[in-house]
C-alpha positions as a Markdown table, in Angstrom:
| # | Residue | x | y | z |
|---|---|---|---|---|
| 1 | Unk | -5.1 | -24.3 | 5.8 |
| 2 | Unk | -3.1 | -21.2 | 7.6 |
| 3 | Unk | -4.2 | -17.9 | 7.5 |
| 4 | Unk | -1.3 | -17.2 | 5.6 |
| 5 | Unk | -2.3 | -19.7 | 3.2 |
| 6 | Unk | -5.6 | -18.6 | 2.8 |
| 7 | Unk | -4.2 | -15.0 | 2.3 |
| 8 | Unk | -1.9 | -16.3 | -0.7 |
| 9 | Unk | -4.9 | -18.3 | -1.8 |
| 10 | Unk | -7.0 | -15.0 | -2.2 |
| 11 | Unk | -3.3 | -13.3 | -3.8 |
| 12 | Unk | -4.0 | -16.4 | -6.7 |
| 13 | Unk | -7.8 | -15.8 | -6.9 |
| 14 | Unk | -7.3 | -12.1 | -7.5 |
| 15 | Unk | -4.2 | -12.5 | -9.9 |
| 16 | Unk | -6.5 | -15.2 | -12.0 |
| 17 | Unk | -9.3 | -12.3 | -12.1 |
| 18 | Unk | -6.8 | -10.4 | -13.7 |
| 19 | Unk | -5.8 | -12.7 | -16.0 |
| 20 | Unk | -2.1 | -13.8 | -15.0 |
| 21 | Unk | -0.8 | -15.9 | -11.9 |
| 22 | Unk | 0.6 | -14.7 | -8.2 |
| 23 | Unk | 4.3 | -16.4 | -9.7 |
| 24 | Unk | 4.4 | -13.6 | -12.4 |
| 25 | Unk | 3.3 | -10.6 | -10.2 |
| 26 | Unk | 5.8 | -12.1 | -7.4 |
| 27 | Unk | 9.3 | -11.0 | -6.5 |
| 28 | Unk | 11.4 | -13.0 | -4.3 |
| 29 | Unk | 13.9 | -10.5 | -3.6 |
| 30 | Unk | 11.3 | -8.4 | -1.9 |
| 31 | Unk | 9.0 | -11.0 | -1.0 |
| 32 | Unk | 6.0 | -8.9 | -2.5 |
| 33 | Unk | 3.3 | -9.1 | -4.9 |
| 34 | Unk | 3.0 | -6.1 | -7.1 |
| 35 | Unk | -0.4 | -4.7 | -9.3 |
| 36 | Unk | -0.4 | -1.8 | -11.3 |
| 37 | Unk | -3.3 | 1.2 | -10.6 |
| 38 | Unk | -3.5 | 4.0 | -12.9 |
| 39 | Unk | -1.0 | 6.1 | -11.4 |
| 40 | Unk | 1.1 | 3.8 | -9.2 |
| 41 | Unk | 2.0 | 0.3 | -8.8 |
| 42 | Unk | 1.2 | -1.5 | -5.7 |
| 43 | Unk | 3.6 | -3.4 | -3.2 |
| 44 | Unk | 1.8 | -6.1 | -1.4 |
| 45 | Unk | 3.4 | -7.9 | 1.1 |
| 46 | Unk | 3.1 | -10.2 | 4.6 |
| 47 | Unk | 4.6 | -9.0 | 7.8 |
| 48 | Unk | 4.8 | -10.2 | 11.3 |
| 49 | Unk | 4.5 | -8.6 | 14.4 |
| 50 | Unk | 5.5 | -10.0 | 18.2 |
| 51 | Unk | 3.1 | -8.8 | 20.8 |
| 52 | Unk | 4.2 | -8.1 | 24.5 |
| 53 | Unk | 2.9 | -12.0 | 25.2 |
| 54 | Unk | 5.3 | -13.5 | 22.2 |
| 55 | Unk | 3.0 | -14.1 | 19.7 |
| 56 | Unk | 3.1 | -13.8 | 15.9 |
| 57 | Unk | 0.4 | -11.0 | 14.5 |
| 58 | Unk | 0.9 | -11.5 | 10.8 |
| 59 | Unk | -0.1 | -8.7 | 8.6 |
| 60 | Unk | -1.2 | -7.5 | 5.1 |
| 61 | Unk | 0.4 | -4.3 | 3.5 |
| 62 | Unk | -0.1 | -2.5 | 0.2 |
| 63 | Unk | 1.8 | 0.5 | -0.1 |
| 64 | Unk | 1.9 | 2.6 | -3.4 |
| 65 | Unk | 3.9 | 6.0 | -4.2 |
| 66 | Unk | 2.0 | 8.5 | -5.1 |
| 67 | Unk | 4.8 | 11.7 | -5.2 |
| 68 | Unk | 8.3 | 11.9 | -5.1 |
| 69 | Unk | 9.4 | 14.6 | -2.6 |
| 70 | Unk | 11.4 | 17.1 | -3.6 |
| 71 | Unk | 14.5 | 18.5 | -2.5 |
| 72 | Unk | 13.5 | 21.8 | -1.6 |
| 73 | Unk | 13.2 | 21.8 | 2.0 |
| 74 | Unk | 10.2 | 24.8 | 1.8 |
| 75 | Unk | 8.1 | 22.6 | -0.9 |
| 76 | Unk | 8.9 | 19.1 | 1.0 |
| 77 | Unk | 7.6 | 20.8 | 4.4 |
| 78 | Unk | 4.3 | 21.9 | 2.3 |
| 79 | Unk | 3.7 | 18.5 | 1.0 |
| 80 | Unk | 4.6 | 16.7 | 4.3 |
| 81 | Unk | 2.2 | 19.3 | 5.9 |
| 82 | Unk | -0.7 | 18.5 | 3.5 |
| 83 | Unk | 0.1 | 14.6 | 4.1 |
| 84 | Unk | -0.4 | 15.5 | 7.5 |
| 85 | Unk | -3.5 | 17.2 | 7.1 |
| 86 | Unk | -5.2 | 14.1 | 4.9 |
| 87 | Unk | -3.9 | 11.5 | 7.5 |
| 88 | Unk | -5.7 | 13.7 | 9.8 |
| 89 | Unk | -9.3 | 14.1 | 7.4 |
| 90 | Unk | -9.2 | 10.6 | 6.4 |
| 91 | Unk | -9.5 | 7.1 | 7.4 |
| 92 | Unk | -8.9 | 3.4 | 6.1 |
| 93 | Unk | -5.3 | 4.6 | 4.8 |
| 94 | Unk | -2.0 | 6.4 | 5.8 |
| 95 | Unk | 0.2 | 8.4 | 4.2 |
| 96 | Unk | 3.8 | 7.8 | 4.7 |
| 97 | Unk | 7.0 | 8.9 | 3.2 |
| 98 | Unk | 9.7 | 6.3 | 2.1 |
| 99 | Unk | 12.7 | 8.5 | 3.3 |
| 100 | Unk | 15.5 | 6.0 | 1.3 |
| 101 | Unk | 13.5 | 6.5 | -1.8 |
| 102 | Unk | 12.2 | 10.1 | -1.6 |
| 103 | Unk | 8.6 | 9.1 | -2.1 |
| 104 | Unk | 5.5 | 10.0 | -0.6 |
| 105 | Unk | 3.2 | 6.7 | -0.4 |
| 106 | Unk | -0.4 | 5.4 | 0.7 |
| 107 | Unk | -0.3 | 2.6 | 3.1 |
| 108 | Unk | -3.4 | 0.3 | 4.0 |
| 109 | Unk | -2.7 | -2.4 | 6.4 |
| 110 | Unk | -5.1 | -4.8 | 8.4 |
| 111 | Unk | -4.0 | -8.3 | 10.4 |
| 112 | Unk | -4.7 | -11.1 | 7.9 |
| 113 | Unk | -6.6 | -13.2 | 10.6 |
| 114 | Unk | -10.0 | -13.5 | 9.9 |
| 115 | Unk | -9.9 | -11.6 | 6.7 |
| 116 | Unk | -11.9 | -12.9 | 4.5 |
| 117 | Unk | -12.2 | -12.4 | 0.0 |
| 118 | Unk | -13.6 | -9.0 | -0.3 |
| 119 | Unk | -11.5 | -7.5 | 3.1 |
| 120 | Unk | -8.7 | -8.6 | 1.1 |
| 121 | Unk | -10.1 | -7.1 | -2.2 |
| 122 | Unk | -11.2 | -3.9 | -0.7 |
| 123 | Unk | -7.7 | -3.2 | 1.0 |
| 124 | Unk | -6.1 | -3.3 | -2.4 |
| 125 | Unk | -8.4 | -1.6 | -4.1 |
| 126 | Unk | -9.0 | 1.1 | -2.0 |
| 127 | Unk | -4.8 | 1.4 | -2.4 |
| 128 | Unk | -4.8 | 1.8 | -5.6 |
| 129 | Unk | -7.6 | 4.4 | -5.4 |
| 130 | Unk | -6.5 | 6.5 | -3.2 |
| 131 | Unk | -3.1 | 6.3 | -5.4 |
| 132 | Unk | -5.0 | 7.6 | -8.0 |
| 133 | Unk | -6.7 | 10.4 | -6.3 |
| 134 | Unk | -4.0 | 11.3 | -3.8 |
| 135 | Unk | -1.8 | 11.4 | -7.3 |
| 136 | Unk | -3.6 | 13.6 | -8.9 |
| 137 | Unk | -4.9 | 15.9 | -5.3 |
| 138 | Unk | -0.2 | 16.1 | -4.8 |
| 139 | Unk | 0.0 | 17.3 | -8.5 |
| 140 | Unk | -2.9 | 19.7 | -9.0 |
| 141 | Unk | -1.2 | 21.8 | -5.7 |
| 142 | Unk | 2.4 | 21.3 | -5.7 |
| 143 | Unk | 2.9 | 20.1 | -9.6 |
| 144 | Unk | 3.1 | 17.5 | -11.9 |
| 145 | Unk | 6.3 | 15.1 | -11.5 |
């Protein structure tokens, strides 16, 4: 079995845990998986990388809005500054704004090979909790959306 195999095998194990399938939670337009947290919903998706020597690097995304950005540019450079600032404080995620979209996300990423079950599990979870306290960090200082 591929790496990529074993990753959608773990994307069926997790999905069963939770009681549906990876074919409900799937979207072939977007080619992503998608799990609700408290405050967010999660995008998880593959995506491939060629290094300098032409090889595939095949990676494991989640990414979850956490605040929509507002238009006022004095307010936007306050929360782009405290994004900053966390990206800076913490590790094991990114923040990252989705300019098309207006949204301010968390991003965990790692190269799918040699993950294993709970590296998998742990990168989506720790998404969605960071969604979740990032969510709630973005509303107690700038305000509830």
């Amino acid at each position: 079995m591929s790496t990529i195999e074993f990753t959608k095998a773990y994307i069926s194990r997790l999905c069963k845990s939770m009681g549906t399938t990876a074919e409900a939670v799937y979207n072939a337009k977007t080619g992503s998986w998608y799990f609700a947290s408290k405050s967010s919903t999660i995008e998880v998706y593959l995506t491939s990388l060629e290094t300098e020597h032409k090889t595939e690097r095949v990676f494991i995304r989640c990414i979850a809005p956490i605040y929509k950005v507002p238009t006022d540019t004095k307010k936007k450079m306050a929360i782009y500054e405290t994004a900053l600032q966390i990206n800076t404080a913490r590790i094991g995620f990114k923040l990252a704004s989705l300019t098309d979209k207006d949204l301010l996300c968390v991003i965990t990423e790692r190269d799918i090979e040699g993950m294993d079950y709970e590296e998998f599990y742990t990168l989506i979870y720790d998404n969605g909790f960071w969604a979740d306290q990032l969510t709630g960090y973005l509303e107690k200082h700038f305000g509830k959306q």
